[in-house]
C-alpha positions, 0 to 999 in steps of 0.5 A: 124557247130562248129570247136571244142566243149567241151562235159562235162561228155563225158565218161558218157552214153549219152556224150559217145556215142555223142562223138562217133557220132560227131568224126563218122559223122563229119571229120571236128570238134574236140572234147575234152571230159573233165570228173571226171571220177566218178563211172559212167564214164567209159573210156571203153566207148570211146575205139573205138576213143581214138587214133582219132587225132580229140579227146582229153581227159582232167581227171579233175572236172567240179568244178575246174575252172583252169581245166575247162578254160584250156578245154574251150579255143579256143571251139565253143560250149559247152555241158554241159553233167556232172552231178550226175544223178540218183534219188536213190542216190541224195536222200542218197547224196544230197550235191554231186549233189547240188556240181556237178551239181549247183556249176559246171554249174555255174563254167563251165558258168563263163567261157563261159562268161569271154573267149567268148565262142559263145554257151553253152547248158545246158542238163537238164532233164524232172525231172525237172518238177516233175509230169506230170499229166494232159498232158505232160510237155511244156517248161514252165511248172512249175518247181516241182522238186520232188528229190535232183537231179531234184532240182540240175538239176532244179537249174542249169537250172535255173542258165544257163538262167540266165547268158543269162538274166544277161550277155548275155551268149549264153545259149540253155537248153534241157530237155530230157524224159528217156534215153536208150541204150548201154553203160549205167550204170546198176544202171538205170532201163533199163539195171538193168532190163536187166543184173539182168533178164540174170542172173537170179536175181530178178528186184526190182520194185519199189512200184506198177510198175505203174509209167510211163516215156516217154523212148528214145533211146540214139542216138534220143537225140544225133541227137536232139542235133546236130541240137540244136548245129548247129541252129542259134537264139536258145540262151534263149530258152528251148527245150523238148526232147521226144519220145512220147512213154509212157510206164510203169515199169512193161510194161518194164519189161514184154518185157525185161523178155519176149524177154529173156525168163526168168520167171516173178516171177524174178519180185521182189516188193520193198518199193516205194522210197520217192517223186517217180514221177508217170508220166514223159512225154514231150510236143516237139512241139517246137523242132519238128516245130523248128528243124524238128526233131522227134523221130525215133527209135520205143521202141522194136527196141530199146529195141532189139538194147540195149539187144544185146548190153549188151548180148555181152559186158558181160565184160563191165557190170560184171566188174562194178557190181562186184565193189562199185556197189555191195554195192550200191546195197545192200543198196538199194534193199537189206536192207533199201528197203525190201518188 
């Protein structure tokens, strides 16, 4: 178990609530949280810890290599969780993410290399693999990236197995399958769904609804990456990340609106977005034989577990969109996206 980690990103979704389960189930690790603290950071996000004496925040970009030695010094691990993340918007943004998310990791790799760091992990995303078509994707599968911010993800992806090719840099690269859960920004489909079906707004759906994705509850990754962390001989290595749960944009939303007992006519058809993927799904037998680890949390459960979540934390979701996220969302649903 490492003594101090780096988590990038840590007011994020995913980083936020990894940060909250290493210092809840760990009293023997420090963790220092660096992050830009960009629209979707969110320092409300880790109130509950933010006077552990085991935590540290840094406000600072991953970009800037002083702010970045300073947070890397004296760490056992980093993980690499900051990145500009959603499809939508890499497609009007592209620069941002090829910035934050290429530029960054390489920035945040330097470093591991020049002070020594034992073991840095790259959380990539299944995006990366474009369509899955026949089967579900393996590790080397092709890389058909088919948005701005699957080709950043896939370049620096790419980029971190190169520093282990070239220098010898402890490097782990995970690709996780759709995310869920408390605490996620409402611009992702899930507590969109959700936020906009509680008050009473349309669900825009992109194109047919058809599009599949694998879905996973949040702390089912933070789990996998525990162990990922923890295990010894993984350096080189890519790992899927997955539920096995395959379900459809309107199969979601039919449960959202069904365990809210909203209408279905809140379902509202929008132009499909350019190089939508039809089906994102992850082959993890590699971490299931590896690791041991599998899944654990059933997509209803889930599902219930995220509803009561954003049911009681009104505060959390209406302060953010009533910001920059009303303009966002006009932009995209609203004018360029009419039916």
């Amino acid at each position: 178990m490492p003594r101090k980690i780096l988590i990038t990103g840590g007011a994020g979704f995913i980083g936020s609530n990894f940060t909250r389960y290493m210092l809840n189930t760990h009293d023997d690790i420090d963790v220092v949280v660096l992050d830009k603290l960009t629209y979707a950071g969110n320092l409300e996000n880790l109130k509950d810890i933010e006077d552990n004496p085991r935590y540290r925040f840094i406000h600072g970009d991953i970009c800037d290599e002083k702010v970045v030695e300073e947070a890397v010094a004296g760490c056992d691990c980093i993980l690499n969780f900051a990145a500009e993340t959603h499809v939508d918007r890499s497609i009007g943004d592209p620069a941002s993410f090829i910035t934050t998310d290429v530029y960054g990791t390489y920035v945040l790799l330097e470093a591991t290399r020049k002070l020594g760091i034992p073991k840095f992990i790259q959380i990539s995303t299944d995006e990366v693999y474009g369509d899955a078509v026949e089967e579900p994707s393996r590790e080397d599968s092709p890389l058909m990236p088919q948005s701005p911010y699957a080709a950043s993800k896939a370049g620096a992806d790419r980029l971190a197995y190169s520093f282990f090719v070239t220098y010898g840099t402890p490097v782990i690269i995970t690709r996780c399958s759709n995310n869920y859960g408390p605490n996620q920004y409402p611009e992702k489909m899930i507590p969109l769904f959700i936020t906009n079906a509680m008050d009473d707004m349309n669900l825009p759906v992109y194109g047919t609804g058809e599009n599949t994705r694998d879905w996973i509850y949040v702390t089912d990754h933070v789990k996998a990456l525990e162990l990922v962390m923890n295990a010894k001989g993984l350096e080189g290595n890519v790992l899927n990340i997955g539920s096995g749960i395959e379900l459809s944009v309107l199969q979601v939303a039919d449960r959202i609106l069904k365990a809210l007992g909203k209408p279905h006519d809140l379902l509202k058809r929008v132009t499909d977005r350019p190089g939508h993927v039809r089906r994102h799904a992850v082959n993890t037998e590699t971490i299931n034989s590896t690791l041991g680890w599998k899944a654990e949390v059933d997509f209803e459960k889930g599902l219930e577990t995220t509803l009561d979540w954003y049911l009681n934390n009104r505060g959390w979701w209406e302060k953010i969109k009533s910001g920059e996220f009303k303009e966002y969302y006009r932009k995209m649903y609203m004018e360029t996206r009419k039916v």
